[in-house]
mmCIF file as gemmi writes it, N, C-alpha and C atoms, coordinates in Angstrom:
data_model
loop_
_atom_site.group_PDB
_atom_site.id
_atom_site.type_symbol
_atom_site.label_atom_id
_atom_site.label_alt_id
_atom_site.label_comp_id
_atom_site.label_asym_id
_atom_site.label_entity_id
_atom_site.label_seq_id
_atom_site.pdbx_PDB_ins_code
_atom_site.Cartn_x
_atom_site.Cartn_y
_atom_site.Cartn_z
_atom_site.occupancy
_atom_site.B_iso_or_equiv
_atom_site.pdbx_formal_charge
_atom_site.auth_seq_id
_atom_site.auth_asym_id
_atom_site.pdbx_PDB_model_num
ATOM 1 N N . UNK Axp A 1 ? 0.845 -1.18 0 1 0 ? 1 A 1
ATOM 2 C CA . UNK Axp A 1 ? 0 0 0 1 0 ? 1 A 1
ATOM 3 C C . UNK Axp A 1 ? 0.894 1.249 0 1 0 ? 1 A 1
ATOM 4 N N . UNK Axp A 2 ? 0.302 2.122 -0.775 1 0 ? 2 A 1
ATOM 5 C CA . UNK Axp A 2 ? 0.998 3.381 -0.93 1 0 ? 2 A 1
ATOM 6 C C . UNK Axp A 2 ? 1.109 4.152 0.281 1 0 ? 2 A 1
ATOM 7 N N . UNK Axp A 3 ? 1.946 4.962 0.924 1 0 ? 3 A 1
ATOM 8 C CA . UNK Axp A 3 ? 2.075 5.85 2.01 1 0 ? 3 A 1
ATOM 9 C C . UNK Axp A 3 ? 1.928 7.214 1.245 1 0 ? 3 A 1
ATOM 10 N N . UNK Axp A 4 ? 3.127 7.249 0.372 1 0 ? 4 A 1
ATOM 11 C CA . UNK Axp A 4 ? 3.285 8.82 0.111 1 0 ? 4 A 1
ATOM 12 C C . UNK Axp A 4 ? 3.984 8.904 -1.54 1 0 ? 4 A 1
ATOM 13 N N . UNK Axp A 5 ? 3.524 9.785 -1.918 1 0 ? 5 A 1
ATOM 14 C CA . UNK Axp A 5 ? 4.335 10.022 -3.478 1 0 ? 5 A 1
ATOM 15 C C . UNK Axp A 5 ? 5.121 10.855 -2.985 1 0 ? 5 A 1
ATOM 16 N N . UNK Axp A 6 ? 6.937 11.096 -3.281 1 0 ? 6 A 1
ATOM 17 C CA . UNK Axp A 6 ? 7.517 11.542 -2.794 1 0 ? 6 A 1
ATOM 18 C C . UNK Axp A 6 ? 8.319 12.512 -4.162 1 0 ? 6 A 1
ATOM 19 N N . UNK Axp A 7 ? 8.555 12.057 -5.535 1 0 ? 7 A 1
ATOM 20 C CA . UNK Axp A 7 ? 8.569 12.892 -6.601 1 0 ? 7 A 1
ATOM 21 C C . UNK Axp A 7 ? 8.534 12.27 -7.799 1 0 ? 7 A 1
ATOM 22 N N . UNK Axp A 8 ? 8.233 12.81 -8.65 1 0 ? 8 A 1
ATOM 23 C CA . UNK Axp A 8 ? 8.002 12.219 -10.126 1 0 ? 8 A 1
ATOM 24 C C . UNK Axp A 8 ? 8.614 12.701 -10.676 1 0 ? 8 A 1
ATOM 25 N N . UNK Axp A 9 ? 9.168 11.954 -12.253 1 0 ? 9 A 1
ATOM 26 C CA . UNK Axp A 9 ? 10.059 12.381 -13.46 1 0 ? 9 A 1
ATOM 27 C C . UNK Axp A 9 ? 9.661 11.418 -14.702 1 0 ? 9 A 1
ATOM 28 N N . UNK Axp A 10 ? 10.279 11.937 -15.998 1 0 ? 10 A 1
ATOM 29 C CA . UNK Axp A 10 ? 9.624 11.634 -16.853 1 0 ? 10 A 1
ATOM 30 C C . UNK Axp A 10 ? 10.91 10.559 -17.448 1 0 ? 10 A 1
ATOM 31 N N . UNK Axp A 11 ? 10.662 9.663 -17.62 1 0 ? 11 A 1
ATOM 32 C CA . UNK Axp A 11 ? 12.026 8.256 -18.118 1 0 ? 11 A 1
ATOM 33 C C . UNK Axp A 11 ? 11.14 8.047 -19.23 1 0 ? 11 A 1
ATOM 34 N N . UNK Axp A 12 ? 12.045 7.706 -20.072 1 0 ? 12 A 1
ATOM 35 C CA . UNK Axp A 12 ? 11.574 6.868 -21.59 1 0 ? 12 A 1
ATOM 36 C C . UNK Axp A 12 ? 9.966 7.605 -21.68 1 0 ? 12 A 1
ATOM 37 N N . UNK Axp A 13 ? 9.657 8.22 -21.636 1 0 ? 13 A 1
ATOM 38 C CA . UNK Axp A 13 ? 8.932 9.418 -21.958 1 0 ? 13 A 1
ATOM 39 C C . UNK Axp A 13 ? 7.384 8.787 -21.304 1 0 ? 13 A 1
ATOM 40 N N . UNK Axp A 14 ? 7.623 8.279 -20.096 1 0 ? 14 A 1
ATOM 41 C CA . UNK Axp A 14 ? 6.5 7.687 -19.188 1 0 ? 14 A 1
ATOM 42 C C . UNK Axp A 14 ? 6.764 8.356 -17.917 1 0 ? 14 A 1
ATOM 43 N N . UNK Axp A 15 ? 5.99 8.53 -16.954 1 0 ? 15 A 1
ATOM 44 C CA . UNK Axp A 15 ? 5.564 9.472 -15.933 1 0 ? 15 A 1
ATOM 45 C C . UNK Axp A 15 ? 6.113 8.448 -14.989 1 0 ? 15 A 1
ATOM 46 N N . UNK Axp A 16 ? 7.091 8.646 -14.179 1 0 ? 16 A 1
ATOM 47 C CA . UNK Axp A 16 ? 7.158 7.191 -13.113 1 0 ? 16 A 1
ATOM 48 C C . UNK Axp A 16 ? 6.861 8.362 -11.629 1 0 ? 16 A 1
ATOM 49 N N . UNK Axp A 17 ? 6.763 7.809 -10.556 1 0 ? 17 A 1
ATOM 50 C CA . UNK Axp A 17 ? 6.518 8.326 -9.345 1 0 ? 17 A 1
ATOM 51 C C . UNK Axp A 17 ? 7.21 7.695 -8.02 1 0 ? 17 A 1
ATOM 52 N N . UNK Axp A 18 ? 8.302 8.484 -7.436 1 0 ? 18 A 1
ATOM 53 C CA . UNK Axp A 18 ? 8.94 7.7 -6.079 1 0 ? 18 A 1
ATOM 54 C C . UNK Axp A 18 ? 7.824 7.339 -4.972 1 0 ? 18 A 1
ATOM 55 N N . UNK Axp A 19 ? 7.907 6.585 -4.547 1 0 ? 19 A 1
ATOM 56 C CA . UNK Axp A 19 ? 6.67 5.85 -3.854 1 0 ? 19 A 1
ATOM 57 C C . UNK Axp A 19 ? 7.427 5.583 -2.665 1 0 ? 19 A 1
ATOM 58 N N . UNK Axp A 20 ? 6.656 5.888 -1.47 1 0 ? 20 A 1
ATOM 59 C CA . UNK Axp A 20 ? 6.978 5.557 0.075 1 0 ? 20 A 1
ATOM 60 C C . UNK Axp A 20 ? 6.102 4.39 0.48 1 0 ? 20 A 1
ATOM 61 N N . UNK Axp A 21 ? 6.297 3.233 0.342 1 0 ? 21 A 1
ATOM 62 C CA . UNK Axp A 21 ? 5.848 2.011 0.934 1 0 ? 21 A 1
ATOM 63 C C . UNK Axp A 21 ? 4.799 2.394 2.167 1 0 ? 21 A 1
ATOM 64 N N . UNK Axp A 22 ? 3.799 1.934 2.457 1 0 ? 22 A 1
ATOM 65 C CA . UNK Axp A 22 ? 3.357 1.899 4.088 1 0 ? 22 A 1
ATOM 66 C C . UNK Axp A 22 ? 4.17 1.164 4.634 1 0 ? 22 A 1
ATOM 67 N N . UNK Axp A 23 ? 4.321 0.776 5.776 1 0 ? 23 A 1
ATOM 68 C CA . UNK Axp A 23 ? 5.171 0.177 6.877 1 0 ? 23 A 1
ATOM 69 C C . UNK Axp A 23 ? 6.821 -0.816 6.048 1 0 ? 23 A 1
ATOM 70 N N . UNK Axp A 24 ? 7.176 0.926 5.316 1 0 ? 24 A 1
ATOM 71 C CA . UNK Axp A 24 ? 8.754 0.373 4.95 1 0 ? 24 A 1
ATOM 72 C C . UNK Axp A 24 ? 9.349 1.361 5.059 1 0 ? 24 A 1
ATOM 73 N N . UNK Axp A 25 ? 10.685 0.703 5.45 1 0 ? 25 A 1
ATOM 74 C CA . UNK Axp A 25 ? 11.786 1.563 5.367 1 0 ? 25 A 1
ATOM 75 C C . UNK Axp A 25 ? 11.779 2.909 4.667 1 0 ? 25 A 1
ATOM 76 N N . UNK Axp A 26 ? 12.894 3.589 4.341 1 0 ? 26 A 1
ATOM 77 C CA . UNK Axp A 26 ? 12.977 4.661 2.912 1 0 ? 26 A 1
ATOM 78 C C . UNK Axp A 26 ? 14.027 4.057 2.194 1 0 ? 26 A 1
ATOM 79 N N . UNK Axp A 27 ? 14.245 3.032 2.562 1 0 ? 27 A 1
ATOM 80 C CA . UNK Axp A 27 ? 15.54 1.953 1.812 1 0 ? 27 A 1
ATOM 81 C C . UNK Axp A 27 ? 14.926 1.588 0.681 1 0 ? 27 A 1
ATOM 82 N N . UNK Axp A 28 ? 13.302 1.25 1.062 1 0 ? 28 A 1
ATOM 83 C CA . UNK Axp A 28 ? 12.539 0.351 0.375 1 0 ? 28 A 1
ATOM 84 C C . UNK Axp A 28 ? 11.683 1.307 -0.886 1 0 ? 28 A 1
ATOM 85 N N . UNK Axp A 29 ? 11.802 2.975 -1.051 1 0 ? 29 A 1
ATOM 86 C CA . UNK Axp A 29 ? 11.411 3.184 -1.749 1 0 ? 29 A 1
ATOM 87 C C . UNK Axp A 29 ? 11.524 2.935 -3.179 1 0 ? 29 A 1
ATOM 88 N N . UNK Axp A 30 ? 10.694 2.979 -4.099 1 0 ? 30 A 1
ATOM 89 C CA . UNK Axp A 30 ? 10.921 2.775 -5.505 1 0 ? 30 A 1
ATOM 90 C C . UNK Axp A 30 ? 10.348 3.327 -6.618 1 0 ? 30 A 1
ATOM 91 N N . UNK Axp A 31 ? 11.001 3.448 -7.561 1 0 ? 31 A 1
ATOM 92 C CA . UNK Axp A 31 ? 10.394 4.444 -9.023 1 0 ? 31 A 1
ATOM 93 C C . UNK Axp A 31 ? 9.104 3.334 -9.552 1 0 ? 31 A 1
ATOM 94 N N . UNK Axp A 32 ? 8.079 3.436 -9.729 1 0 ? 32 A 1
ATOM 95 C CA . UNK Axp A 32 ? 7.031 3.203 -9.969 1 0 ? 32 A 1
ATOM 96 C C . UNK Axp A 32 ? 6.421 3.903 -10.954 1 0 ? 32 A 1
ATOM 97 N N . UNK Axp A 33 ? 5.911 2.937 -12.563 1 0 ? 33 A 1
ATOM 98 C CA . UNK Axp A 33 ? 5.273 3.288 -13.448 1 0 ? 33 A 1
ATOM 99 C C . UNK Axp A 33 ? 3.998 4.119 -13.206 1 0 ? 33 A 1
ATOM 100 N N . UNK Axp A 34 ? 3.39 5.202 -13.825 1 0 ? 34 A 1
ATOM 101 C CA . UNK Axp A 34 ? 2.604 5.079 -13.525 1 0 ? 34 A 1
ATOM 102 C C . UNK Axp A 34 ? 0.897 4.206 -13.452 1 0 ? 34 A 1
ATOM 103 N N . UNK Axp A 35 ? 1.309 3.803 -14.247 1 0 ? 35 A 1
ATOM 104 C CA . UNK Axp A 35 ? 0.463 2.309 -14.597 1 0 ? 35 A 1
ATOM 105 C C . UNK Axp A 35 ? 0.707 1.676 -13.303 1 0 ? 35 A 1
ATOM 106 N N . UNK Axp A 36 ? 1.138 1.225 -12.182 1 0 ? 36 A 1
ATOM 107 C CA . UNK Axp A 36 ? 1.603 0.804 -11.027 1 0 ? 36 A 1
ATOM 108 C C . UNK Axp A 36 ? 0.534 1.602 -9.917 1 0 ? 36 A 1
ATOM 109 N N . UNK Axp A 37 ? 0.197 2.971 -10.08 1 0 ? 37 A 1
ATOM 110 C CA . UNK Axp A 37 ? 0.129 3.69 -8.787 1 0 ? 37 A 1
ATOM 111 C C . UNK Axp A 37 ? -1.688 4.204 -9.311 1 0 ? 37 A 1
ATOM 112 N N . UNK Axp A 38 ? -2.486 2.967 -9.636 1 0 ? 38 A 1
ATOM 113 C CA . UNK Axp A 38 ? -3.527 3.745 -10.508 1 0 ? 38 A 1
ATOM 114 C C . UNK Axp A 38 ? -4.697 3.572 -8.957 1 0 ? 38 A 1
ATOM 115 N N . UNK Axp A 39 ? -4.203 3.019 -8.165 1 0 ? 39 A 1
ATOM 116 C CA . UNK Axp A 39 ? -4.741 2.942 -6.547 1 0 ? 39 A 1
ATOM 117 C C . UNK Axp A 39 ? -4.184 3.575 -5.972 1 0 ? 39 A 1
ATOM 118 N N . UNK Axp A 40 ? -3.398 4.655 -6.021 1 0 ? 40 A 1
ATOM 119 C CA . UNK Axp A 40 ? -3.114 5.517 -5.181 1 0 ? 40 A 1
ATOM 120 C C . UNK Axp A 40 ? -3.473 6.931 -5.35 1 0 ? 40 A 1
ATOM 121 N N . UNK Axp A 41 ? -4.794 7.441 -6.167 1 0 ? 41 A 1
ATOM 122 C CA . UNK Axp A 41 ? -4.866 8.596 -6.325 1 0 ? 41 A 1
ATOM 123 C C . UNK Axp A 41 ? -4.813 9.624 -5.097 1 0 ? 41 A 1
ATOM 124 N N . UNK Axp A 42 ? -5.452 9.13 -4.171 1 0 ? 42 A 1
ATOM 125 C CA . UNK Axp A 42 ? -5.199 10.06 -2.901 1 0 ? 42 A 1
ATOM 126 C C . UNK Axp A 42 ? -3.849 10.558 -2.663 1 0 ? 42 A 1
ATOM 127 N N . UNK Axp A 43 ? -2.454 10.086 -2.943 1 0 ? 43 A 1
ATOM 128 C CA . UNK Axp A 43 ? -1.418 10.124 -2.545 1 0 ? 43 A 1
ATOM 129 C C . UNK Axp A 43 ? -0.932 10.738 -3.822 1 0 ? 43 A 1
ATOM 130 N N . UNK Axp A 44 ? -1.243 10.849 -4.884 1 0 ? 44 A 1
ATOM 131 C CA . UNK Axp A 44 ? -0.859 11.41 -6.258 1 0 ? 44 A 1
ATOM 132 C C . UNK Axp A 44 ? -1.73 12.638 -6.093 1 0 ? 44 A 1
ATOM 133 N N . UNK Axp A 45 ? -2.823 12.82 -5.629 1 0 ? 45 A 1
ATOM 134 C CA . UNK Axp A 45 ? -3.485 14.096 -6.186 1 0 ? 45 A 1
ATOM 135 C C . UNK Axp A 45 ? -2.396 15.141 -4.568 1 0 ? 45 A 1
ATOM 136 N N . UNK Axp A 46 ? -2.693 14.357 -3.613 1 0 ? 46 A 1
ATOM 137 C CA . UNK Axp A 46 ? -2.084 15.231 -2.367 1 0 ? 46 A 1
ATOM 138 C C . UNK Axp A 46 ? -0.47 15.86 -3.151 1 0 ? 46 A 1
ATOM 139 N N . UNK Axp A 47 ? -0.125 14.618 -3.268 1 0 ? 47 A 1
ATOM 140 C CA . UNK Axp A 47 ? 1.615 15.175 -4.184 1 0 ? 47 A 1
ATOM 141 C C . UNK Axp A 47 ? 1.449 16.283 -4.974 1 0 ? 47 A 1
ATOM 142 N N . UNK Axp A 48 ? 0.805 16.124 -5.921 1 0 ? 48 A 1
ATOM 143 C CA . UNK Axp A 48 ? 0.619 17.17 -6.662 1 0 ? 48 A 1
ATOM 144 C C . UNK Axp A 48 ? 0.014 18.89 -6.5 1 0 ? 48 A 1
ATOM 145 N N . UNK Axp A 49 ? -0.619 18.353 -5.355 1 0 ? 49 A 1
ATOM 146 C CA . UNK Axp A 49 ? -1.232 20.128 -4.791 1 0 ? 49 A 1
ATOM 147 C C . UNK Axp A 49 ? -0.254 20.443 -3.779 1 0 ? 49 A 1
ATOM 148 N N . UNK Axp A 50 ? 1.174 19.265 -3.086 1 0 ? 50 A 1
ATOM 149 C CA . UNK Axp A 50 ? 1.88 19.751 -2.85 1 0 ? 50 A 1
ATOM 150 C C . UNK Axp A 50 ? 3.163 20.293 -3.708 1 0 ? 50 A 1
ATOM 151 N N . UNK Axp A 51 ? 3.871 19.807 -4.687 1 0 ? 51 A 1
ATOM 152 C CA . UNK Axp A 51 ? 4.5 20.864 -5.655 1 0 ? 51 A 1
ATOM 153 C C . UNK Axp A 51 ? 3.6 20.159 -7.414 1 0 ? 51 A 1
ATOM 154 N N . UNK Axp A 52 ? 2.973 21.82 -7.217 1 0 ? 52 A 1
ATOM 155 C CA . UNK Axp A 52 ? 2.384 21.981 -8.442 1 0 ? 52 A 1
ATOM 156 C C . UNK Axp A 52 ? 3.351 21.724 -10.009 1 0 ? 52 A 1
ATOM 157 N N . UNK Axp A 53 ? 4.406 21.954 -9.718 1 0 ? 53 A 1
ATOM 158 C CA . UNK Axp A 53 ? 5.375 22.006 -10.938 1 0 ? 53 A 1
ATOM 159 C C . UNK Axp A 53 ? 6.053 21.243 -11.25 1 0 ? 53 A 1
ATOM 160 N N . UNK Axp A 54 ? 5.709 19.951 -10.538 1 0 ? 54 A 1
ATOM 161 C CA . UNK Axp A 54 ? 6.52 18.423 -11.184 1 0 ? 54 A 1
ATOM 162 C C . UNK Axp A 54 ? 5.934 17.96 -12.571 1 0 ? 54 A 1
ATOM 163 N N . UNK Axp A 55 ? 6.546 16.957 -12.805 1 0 ? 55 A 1
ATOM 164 C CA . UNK Axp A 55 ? 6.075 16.649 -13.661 1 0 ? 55 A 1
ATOM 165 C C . UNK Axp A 55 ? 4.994 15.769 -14.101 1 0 ? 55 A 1
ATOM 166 N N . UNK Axp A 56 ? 3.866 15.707 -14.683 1 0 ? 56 A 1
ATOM 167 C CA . UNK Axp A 56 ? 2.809 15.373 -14.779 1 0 ? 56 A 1
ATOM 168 C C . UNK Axp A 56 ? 2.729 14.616 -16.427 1 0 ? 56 A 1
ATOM 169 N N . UNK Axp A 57 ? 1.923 13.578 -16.664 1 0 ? 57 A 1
ATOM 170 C CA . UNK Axp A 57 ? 1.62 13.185 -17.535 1 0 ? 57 A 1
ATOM 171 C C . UNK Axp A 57 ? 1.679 14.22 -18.944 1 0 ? 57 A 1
ATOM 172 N N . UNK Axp A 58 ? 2.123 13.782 -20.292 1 0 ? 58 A 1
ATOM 173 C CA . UNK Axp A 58 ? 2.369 14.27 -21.054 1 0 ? 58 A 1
ATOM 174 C C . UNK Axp A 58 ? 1.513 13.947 -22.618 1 0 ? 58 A 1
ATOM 175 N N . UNK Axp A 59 ? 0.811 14.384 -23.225 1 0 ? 59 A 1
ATOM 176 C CA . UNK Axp A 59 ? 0.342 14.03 -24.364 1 0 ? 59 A 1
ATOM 177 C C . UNK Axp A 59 ? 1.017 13.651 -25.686 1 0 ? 59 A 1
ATOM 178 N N . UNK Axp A 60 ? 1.363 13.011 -25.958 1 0 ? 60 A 1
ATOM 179 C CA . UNK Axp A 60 ? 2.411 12.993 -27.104 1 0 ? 60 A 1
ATOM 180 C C . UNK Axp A 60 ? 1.097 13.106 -28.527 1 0 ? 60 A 1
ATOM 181 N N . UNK Axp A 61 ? 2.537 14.208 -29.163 1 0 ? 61 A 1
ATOM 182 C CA . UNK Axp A 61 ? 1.958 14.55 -30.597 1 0 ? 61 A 1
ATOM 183 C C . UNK Axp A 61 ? 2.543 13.365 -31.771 1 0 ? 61 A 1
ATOM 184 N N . UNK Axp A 62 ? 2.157 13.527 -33.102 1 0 ? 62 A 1
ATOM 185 C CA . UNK Axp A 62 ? 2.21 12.759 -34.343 1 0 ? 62 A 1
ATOM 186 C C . UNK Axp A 62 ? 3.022 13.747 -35.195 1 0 ? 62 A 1
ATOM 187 N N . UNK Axp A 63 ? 4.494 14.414 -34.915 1 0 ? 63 A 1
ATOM 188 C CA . UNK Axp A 63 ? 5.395 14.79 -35.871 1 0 ? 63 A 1
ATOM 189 C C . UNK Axp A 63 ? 4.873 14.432 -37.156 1 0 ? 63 A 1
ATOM 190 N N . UNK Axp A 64 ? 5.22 13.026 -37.616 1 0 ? 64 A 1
ATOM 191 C CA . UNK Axp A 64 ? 5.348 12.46 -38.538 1 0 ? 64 A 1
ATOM 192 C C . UNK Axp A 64 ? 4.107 12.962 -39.366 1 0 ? 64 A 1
ATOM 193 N N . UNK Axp A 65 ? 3.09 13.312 -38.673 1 0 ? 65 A 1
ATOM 194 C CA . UNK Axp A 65 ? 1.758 13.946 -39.819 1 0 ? 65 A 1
ATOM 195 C C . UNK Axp A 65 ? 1.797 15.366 -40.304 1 0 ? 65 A 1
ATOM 196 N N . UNK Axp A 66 ? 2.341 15.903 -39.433 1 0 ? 66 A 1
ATOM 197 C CA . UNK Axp A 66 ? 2.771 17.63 -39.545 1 0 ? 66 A 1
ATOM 198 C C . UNK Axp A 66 ? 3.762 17.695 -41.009 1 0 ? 66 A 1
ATOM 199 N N . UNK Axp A 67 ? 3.054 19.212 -41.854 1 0 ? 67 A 1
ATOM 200 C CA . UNK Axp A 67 ? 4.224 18.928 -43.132 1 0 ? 67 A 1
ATOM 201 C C . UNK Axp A 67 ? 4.403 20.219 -42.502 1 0 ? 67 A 1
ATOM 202 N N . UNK Axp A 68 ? 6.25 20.18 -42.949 1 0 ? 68 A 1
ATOM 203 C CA . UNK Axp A 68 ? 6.909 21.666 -42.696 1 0 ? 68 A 1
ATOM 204 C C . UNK Axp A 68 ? 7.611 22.211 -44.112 1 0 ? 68 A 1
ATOM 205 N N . UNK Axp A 69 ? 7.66 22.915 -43.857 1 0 ? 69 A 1
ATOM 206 C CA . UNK Axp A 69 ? 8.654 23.627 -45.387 1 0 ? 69 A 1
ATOM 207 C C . UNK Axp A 69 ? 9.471 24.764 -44.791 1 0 ? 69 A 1
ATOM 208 N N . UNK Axp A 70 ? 10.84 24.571 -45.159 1 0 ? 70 A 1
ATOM 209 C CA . UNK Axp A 70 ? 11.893 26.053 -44.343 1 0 ? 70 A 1
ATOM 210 C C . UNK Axp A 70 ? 10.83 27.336 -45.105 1 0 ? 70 A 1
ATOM 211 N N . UNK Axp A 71 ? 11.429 28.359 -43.859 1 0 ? 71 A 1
ATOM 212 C CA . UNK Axp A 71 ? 10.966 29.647 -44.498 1 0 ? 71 A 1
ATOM 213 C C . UNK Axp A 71 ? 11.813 30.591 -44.738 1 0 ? 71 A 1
ATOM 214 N N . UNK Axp A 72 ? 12.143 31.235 -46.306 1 0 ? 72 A 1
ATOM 215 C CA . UNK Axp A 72 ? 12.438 31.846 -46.662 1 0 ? 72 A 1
ATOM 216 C C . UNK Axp A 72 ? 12.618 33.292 -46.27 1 0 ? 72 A 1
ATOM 217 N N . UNK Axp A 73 ? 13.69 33.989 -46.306 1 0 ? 73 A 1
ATOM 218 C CA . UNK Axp A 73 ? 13.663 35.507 -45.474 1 0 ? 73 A 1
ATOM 219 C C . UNK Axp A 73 ? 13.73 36.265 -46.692 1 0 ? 73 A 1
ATOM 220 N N . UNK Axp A 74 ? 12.813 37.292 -47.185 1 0 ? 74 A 1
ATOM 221 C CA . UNK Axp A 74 ? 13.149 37.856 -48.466 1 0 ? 74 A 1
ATOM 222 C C . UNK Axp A 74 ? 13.563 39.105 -48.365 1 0 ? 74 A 1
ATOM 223 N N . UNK Axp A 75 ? 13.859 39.506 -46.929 1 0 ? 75 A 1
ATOM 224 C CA . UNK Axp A 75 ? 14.597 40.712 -46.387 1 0 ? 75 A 1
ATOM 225 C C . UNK Axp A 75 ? 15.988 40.509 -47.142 1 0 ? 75 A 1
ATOM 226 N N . UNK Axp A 76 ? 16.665 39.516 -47.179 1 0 ? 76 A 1
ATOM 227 C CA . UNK Axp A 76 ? 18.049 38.895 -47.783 1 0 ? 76 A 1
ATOM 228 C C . UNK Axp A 76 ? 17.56 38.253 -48.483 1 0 ? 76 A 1
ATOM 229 N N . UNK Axp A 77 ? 18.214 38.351 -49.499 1 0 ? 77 A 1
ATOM 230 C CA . UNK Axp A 77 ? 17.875 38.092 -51.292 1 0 ? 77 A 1
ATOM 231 C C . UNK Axp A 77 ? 18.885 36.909 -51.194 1 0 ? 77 A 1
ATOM 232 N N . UNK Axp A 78 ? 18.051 35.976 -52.267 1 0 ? 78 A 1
ATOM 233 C CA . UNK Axp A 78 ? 19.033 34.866 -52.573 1 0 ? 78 A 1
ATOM 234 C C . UNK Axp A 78 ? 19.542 33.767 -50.814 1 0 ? 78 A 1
ATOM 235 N N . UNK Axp A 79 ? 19.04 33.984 -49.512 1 0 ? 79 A 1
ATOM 236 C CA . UNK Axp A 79 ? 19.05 33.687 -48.237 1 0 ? 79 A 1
ATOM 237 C C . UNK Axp A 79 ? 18.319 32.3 -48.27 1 0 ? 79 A 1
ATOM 238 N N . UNK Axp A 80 ? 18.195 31.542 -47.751 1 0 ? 80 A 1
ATOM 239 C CA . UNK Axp A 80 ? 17.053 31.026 -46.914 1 0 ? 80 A 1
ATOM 240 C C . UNK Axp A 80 ? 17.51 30.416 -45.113 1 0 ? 80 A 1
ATOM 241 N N . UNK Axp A 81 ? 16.323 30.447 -43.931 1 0 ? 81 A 1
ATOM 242 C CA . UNK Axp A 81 ? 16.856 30.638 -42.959 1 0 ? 81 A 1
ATOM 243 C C . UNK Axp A 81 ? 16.127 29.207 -42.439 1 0 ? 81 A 1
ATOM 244 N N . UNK Axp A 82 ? 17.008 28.537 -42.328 1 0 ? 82 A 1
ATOM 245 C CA . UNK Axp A 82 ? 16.601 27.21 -41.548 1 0 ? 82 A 1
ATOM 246 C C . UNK Axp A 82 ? 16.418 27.161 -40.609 1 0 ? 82 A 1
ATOM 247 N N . UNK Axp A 83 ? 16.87 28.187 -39.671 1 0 ? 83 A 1
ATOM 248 C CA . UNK Axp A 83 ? 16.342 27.787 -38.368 1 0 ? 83 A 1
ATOM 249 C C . UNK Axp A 83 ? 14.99 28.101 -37.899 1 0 ? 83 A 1
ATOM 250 N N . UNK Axp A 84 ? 13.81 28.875 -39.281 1 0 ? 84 A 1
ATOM 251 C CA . UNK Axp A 84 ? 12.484 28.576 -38.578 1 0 ? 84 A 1
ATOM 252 C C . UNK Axp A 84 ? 11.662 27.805 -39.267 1 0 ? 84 A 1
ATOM 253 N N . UNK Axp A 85 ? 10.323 27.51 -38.988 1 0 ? 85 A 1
ATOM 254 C CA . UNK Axp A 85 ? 9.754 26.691 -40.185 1 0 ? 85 A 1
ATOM 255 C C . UNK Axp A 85 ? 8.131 27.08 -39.77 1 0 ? 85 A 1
ATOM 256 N N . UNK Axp A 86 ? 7.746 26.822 -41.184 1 0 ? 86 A 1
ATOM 257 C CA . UNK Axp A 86 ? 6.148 27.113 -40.974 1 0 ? 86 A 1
ATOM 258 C C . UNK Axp A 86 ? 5.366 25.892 -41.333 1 0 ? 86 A 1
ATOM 259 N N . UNK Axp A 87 ? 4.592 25.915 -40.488 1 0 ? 87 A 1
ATOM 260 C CA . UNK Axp A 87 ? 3.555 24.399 -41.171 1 0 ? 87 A 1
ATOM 261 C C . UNK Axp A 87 ? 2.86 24.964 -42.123 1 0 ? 87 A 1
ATOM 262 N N . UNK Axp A 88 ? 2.527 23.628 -42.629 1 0 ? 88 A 1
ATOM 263 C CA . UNK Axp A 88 ? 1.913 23.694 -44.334 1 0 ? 88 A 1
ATOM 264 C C . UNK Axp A 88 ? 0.559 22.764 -43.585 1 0 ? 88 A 1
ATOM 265 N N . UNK Axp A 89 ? -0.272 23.825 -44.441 1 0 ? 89 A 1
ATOM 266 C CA . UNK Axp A 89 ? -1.963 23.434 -43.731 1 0 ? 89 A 1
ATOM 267 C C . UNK Axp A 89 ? -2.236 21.894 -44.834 1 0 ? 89 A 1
C-alpha cells in the first residue's frame, strides 16, 4: 500500500513516481510506473497540490503527420533561414 508520493520524473517518456511504501523503510522506496500507482490517487493528487510544478503526464503529438517547409527571409535576397519553419496546412 501506498504511504506517500515523494517525486516524479519523466524516463523513456513515461511518468514514473517515487513511492513511500506503508510500513517500509525509505531503503525500500521505488520508481514506480505510472500504470503501477492507478490505486493511489489520494497520494498522487495530495503530491501534486503539494508541488504543483513536477512533472505530470504528457500528451504525445504525431510529428510524422505535420508537413513543414523552411521559411524563406526575403529581407536577404538569394538567403534562406533554416532555423524557422512554418507548417503547411
Amino acid at each position: 500500500m501506498v504511504e506517500e508520493i515523494l517525486d516524479s520524473c519523466l524516463r523513456h517518456n513515461k511518468l514514473e513516481f517515487l513511492v513511500k511504501w506503508e510500513g517500509y523503510m525509505n531503503e525500500n522506496n521505488s520508481w514506480e510506473p505510472e500504470d503501477n500507482c492507478r490505486n493511489a490517487c489520494n497520494a498522487i493528487a495530495t503530491f501534486y497540490h503539494k508541488y504543483p510544478q513536477v512533472p505530470r503526464q504528457i500528451v504525445q503529438m504525431q510529428f510524422n503527420d505535420l508537413k513543414f517547409w523552411p521559411y524563406q527571409n526575403f529581407m536577404i535576397l538569394n538567403a534562406f533561414i533554416i532555423s524557422s519553419l512554418e507548417v503547411k496546412v
